[in-house]
PLY file of the C-alpha trace (Angstrom):
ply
format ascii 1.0
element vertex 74
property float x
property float y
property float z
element edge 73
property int vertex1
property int vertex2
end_header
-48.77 28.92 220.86
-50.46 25.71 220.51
-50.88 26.16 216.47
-47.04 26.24 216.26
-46.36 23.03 218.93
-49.25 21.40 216.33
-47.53 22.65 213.02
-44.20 21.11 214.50
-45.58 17.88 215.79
-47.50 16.96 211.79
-44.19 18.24 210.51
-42.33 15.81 212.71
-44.69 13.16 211.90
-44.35 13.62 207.95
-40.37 13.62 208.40
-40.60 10.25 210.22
-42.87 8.79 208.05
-40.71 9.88 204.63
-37.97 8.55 206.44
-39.28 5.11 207.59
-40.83 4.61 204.04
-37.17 4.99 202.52
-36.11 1.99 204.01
-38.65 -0.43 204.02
-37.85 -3.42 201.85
-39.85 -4.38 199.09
-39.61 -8.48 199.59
-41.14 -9.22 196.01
-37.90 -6.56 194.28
-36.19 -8.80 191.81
-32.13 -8.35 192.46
-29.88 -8.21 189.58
-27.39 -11.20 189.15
-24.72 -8.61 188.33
-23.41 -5.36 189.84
-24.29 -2.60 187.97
-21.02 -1.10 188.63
-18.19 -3.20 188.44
-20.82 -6.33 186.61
-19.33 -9.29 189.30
-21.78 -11.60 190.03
-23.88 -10.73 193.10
-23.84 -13.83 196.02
-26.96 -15.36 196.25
-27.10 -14.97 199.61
-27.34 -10.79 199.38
-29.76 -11.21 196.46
-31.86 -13.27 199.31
-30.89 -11.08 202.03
-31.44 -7.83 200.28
-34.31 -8.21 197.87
-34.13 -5.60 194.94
-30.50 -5.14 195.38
-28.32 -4.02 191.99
-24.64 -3.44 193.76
-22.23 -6.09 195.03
-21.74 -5.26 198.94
-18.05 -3.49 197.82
-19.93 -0.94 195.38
-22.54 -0.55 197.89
-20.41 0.47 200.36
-18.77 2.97 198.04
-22.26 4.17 196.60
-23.06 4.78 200.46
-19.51 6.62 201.52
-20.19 8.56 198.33
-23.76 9.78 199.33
-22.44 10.34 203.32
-19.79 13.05 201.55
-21.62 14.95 199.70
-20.04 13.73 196.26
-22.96 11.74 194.85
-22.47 11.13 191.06
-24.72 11.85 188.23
0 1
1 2
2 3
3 4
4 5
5 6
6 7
7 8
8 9
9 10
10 11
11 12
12 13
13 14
14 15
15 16
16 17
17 18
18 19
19 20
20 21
21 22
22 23
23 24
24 25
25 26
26 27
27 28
28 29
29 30
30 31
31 32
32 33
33 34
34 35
35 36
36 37
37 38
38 39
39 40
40 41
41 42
42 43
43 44
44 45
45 46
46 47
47 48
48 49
49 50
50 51
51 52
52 53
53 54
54 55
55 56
56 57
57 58
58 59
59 60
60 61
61 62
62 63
63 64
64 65
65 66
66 67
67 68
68 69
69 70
70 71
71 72
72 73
């Protein structure tokens, strides 16, 4: 019984660690100056806040809605 509880506790582990290492934020990532969607200028202040970024916050937020659904582009 143990192996199992051990077999789910590295599998837990590995989950939470490919999870955690999704979001981390690379601080040197160079953000574009442009969306690479709709090409607007990207503030300065979410090139700053959000290093590596390459959407505006509106495509973003449809890039995100998109992935939540299920409809991701190719």
């Amino acid at each position: 019984m143990s192996d199992i509880i051990d077999n789910a506790s590295d599998l837990e582990e590995l989950q939470r660690n490919a999870a955690l290492s999704l979001i981390r934020i690379n601080r040197n990532a160079v953000s574009a100056l442009h969306c690479m969607e709709c090409e607007e200028e990207i503030p300065e202040a979410r090139r700053k806040t959000i290093p590596g970024c390459q959407l505006c916050a509106s495509c973003k937020q449809i890039d995100e809605l998109r992935n939540k659904s299920g409809s991701r582009r190719s």
